[in-house]
Structure formats: C-alpha cells, structure tokens
Backbone as CSV, one residue per row, in Angstrom:
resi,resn,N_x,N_y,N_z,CA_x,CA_y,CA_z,C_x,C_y,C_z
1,UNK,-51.765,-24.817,12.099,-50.351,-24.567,12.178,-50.128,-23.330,13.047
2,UNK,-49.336,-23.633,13.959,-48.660,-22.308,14.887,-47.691,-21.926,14.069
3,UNK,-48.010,-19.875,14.133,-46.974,-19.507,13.480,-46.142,-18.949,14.351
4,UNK,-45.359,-17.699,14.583,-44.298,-17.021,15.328,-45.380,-15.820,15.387
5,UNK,-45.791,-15.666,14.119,-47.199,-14.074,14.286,-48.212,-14.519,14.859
6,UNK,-48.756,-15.813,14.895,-49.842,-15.903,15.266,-49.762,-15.909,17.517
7,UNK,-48.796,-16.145,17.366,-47.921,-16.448,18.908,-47.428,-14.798,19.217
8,UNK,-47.661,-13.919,18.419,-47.072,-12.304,19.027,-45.773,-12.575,18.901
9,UNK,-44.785,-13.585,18.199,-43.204,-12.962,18.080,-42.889,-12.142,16.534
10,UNK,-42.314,-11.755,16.837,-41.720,-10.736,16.151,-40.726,-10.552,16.080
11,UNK,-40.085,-10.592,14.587,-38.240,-10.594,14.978,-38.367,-9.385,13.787
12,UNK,-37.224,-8.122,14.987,-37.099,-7.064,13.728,-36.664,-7.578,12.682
13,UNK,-36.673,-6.725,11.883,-36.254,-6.018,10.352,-35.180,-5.837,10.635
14,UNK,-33.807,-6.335,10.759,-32.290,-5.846,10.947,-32.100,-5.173,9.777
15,UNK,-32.522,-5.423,8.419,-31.669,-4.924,7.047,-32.638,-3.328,6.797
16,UNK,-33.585,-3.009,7.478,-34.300,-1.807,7.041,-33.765,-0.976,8.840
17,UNK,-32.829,-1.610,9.382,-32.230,-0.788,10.418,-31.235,0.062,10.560
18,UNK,-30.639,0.633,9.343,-29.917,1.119,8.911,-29.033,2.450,9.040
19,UNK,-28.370,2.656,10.065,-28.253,4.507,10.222,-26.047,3.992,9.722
20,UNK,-26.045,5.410,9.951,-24.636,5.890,9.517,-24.734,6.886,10.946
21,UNK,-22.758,7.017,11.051,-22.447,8.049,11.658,-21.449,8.454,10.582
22,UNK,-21.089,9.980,10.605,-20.250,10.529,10.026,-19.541,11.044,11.318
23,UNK,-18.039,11.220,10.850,-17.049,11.167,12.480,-16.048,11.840,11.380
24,UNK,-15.807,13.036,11.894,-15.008,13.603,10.945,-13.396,13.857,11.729
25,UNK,-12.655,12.831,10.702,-11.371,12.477,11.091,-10.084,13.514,11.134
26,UNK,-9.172,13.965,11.346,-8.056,14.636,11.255,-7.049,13.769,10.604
27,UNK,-7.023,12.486,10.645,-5.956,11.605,10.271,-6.976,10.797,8.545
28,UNK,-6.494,11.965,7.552,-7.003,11.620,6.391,-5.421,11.411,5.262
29,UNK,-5.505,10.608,4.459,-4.256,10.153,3.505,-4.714,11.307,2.444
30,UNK,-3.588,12.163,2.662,-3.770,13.363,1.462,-3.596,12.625,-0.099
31,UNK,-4.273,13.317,-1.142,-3.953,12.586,-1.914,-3.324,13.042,-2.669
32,UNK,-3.112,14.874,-2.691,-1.499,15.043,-3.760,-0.201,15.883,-2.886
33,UNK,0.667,15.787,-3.257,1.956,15.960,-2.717,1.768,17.600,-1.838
34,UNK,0.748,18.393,-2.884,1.049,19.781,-2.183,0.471,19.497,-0.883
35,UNK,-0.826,18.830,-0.618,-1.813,18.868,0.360,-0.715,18.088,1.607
36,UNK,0.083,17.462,0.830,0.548,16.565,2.299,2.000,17.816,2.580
37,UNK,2.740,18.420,1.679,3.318,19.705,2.028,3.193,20.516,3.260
38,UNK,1.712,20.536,3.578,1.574,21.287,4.452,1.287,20.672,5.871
39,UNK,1.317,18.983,5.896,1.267,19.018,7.214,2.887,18.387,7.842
40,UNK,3.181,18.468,8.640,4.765,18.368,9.137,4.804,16.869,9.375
41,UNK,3.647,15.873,9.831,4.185,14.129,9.479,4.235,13.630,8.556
42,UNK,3.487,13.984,7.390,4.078,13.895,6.498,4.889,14.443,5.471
43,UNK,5.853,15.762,5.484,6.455,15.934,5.089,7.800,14.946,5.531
44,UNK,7.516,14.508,6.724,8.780,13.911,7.151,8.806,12.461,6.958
45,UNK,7.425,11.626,6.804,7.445,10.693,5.971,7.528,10.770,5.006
46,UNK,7.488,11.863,3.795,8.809,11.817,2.357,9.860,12.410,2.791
47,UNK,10.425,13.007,3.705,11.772,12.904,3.946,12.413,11.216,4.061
48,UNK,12.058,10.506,4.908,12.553,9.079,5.309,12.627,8.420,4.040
49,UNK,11.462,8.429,2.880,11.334,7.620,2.110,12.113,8.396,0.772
50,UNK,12.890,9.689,0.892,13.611,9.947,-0.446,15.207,9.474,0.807
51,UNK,15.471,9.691,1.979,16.296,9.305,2.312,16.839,7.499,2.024
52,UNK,15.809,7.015,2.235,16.188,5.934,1.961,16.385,4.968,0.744
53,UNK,16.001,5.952,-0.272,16.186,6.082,-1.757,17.657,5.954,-1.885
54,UNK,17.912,7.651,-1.413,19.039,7.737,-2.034,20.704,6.702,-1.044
55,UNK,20.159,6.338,0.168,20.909,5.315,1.349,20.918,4.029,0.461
56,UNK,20.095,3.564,-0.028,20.321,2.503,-0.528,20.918,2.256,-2.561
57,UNK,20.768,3.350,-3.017,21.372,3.959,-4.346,20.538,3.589,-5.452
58,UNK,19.332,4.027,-5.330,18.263,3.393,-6.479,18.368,3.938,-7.317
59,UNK,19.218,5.367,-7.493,19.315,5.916,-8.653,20.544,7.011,-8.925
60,UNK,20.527,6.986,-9.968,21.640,8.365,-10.390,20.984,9.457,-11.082
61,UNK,21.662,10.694,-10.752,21.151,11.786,-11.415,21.789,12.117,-12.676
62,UNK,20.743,11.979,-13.669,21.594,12.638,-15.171,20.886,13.598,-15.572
63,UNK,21.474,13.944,-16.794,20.844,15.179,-17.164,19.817,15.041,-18.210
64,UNK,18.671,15.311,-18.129,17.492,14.501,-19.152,18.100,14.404,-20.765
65,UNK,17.672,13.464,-21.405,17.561,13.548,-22.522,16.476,13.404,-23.895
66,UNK,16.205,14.269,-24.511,15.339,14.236,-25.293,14.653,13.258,-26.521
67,UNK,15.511,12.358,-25.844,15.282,11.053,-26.847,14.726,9.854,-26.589
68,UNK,15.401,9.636,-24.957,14.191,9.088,-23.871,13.055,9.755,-23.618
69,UNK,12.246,8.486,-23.270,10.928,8.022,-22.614,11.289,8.783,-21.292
70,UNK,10.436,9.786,-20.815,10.777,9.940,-18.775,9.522,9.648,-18.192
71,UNK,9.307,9.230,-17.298,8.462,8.027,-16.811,8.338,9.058,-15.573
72,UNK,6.633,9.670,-15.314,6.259,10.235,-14.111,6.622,9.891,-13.212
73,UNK,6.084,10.291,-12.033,6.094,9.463,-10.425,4.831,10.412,-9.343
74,UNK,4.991,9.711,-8.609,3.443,10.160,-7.756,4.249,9.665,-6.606
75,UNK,3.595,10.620,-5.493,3.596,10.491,-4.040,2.492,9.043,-3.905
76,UNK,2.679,8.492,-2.754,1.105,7.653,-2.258,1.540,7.717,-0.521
77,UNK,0.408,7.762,-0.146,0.165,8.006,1.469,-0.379,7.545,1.852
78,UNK,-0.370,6.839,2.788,-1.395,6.003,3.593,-0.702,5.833,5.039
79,UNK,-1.765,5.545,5.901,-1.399,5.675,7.263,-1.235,4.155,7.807
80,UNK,-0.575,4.147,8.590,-0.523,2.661,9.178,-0.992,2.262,11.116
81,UNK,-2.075,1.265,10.476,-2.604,1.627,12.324,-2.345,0.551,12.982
82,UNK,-2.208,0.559,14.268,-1.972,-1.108,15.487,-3.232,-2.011,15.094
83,UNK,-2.985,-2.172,15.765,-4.197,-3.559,15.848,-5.379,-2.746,16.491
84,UNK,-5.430,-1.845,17.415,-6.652,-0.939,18.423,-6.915,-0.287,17.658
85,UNK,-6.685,0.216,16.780,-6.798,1.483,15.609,-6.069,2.385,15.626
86,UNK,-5.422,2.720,16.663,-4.564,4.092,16.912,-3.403,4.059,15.607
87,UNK,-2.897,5.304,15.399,-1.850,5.375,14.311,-0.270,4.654,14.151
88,UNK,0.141,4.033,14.106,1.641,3.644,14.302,2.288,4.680,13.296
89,UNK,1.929,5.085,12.036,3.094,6.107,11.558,2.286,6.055,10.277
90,UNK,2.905,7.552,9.258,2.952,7.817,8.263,3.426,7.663,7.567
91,UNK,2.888,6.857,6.156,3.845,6.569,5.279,4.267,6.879,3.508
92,UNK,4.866,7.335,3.083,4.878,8.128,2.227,5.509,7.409,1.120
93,UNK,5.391,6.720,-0.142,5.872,5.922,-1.199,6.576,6.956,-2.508
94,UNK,7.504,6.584,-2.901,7.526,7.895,-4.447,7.354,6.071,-5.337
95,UNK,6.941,6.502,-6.266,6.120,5.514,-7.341,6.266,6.024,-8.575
96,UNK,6.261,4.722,-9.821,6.769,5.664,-11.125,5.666,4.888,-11.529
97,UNK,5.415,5.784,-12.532,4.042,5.721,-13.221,4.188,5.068,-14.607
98,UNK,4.044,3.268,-14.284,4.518,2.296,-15.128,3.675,2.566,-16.477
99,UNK,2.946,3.337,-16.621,1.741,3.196,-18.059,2.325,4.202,-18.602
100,UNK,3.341,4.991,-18.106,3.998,5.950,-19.155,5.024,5.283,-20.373
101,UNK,5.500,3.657,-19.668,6.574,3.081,-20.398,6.138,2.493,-21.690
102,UNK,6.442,2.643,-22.724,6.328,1.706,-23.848,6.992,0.545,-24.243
103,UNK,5.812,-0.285,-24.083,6.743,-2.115,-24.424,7.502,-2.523,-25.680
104,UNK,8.556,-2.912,-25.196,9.803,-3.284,-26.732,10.980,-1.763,-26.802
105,UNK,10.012,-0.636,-26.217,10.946,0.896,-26.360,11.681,0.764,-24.697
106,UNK,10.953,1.011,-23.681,11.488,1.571,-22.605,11.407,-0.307,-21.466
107,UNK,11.081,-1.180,-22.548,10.719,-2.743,-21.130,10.648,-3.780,-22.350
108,UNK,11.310,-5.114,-21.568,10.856,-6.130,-22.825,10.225,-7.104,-21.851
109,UNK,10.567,-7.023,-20.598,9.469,-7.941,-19.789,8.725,-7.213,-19.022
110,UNK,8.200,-7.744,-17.761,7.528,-7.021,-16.237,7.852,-8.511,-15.668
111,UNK,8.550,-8.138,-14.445,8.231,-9.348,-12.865,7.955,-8.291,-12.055
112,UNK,7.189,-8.794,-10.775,6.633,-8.772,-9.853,6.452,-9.432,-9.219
113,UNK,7.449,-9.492,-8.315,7.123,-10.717,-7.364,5.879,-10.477,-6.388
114,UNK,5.360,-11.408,-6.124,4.050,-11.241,-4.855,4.126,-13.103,-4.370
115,UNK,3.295,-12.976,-3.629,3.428,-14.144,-2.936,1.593,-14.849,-3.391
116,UNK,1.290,-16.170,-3.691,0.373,-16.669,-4.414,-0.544,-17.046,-2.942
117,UNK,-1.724,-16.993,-3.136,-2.716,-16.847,-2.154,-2.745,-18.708,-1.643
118,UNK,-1.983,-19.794,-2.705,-2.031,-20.910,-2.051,-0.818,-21.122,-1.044
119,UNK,0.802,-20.309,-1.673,1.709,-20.295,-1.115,1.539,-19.520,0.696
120,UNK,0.560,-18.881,0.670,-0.101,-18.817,2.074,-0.700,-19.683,2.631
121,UNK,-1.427,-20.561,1.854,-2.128,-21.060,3.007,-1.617,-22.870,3.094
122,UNK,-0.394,-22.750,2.615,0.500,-23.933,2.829,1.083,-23.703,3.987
123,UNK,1.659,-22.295,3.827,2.533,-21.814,4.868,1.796,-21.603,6.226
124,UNK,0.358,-21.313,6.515,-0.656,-21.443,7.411,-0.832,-22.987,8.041
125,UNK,-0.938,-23.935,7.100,-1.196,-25.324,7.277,-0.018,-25.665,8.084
126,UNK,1.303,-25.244,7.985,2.553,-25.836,8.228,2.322,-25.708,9.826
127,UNK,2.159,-24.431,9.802,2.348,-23.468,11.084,1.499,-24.299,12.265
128,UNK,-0.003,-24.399,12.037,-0.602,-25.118,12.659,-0.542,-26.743,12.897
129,UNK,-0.021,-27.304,11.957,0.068,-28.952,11.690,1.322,-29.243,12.796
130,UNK,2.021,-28.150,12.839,3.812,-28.601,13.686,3.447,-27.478,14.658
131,UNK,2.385,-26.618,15.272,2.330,-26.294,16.393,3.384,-25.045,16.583
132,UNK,3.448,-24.410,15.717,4.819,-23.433,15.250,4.491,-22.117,15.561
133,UNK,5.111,-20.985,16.475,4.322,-20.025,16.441,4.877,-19.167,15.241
134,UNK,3.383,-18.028,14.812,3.470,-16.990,13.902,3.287,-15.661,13.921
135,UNK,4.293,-15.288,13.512,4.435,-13.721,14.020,4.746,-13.071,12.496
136,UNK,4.339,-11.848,12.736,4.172,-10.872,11.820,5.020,-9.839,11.591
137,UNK,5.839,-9.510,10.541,6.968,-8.462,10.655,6.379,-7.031,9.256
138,UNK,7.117,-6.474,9.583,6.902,-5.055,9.397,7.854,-4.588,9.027
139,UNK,8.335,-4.308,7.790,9.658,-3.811,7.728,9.396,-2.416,7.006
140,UNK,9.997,-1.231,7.150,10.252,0.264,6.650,10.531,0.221,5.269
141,UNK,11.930,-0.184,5.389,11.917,-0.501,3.504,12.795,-1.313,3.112
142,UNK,12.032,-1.858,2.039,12.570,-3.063,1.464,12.573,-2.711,-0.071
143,UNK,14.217,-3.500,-0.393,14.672,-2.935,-1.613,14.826,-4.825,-2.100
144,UNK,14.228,-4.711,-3.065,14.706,-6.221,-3.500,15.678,-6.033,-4.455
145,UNK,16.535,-7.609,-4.667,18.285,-7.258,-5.524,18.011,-7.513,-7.015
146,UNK,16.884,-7.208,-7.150,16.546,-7.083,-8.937,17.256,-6.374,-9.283
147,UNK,17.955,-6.438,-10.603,19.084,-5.596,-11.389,18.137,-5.494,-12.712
148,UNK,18.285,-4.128,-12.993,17.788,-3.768,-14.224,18.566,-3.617,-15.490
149,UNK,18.666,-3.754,-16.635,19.217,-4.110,-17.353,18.884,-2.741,-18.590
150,UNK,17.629,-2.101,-18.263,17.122,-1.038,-18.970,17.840,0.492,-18.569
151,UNK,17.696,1.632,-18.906,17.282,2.550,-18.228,16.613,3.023,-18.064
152,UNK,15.849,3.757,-16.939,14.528,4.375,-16.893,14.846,5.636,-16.646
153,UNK,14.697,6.351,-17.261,14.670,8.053,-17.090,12.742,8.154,-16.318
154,UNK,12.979,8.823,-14.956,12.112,9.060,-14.160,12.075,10.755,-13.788
C-alpha cells in the first residue's frame, strides 16, 4: 500500500498552528456610565437617546413614592460598524432592570415581541422564489405602540 508518508507528503498540522495578535483598540464599549462620561461620543450618544425619550413621551416625572417598587436602569453601549469594519456611530440604550419587578406586585404578564427564526426564513424563501430584492434598514429609534396598563416607577 502507498501511503502520502511513504511518498514524502506531508500535510501540516493546521490545528497545532495557532498564534493570536493582540491589537489594542481605542474604539472599546465602556461598560459603566462614568467611564463613557468621559469620552465626548458618547456622552452625546446618551444625549440623542434621553432626547428621544423624552420627544417621543415615554415617561412622566413624579415624585417617588415609598410604597412602590422603583425599578433600576443601566446605560448599554455598543458601537455600530459598516460592513468594512469602520465605525458608523455610537450607541447608547437607558434600560430598566426588569429582575427588580415583582410578578402579580409591579407585572401580571411580559410580551416581547421578536421575530421567530422560521418567520425569517419564510420571508428569505419569498424573496428568492419571486426574485425580489432585499435590503436592510436601520432605524435610530423605535418606540413600539404598546400601552401599559401598570405603573413603573423607574
């Protein structure tokens, strides 16, 4: 029997070829509010995103009460890049910190809408079957017309 060794071939070892680079970035997603404080794109990506809070009227200001539940909130940051990698923008979320709420006290359901991983790939099938082109949108912010029925002290 001819082998590949007995013939002098030799096929590297790809999985024991192993190196890393470390590339130390400037464009890192801070992860608490003071750290992103100090740099000026993102202070101004939570400017846009409490502006558009209060532009679209997600909330009213009251005066706390000690009898309610008040429900944290957290910054989240993350950067958003093109397709080449380069940056398209900073983006800055305020988020309430749903595990503070107690069920039956402060919620009697949860929805969430998301979209189901088959309802994609119907919508993929369509696209290609009828020759349809598909394009990709991007929107800043989106407020869906859910009405709450609770109050949430945040």
């Amino acid at each position: 029997m001819t082998t590949q060794a007995k013939n002098h071939i030799h096929k590297p070892i790809t999985k024991l070829n192993l190196h890393t680079q470390l590339s130390k970035s400037t464009n890192i997603e801070p992860i608490t509010m003071t750290k992103a404080l100090t740099d000026p794109k993102w202070r101004q990506a939570m400017s846009d995103e409490c502006d558009a809070l209060v532009r679209n009227g997600t909330w009213e200001l009251v005066p706390p009460d000690s009898s309610q539940n008040i429900v944290g909130c957290k910054w989240i940051f993350w950067i958003k890049r093109n397709s080449d990698g380069f940056i398209d923008r900073f983006k800055a979320r305020l988020v309430a910190k749903g595990f503070h709420q107690r069920p039956g006290v402060d919620y009697l359901d949860t929805f969430n809408p998301i979209v189901k991983p088959t309802t994609v790939c119907v919508v993929l099938s369509l696209d290609v079957s009828q020759g349809w082109s598909l394009c990709q949108l991007d929107a800043n912010n989106i407020f869906l017309q859910g009405h709450l029925f609770e109050n949430v002290f945040m």
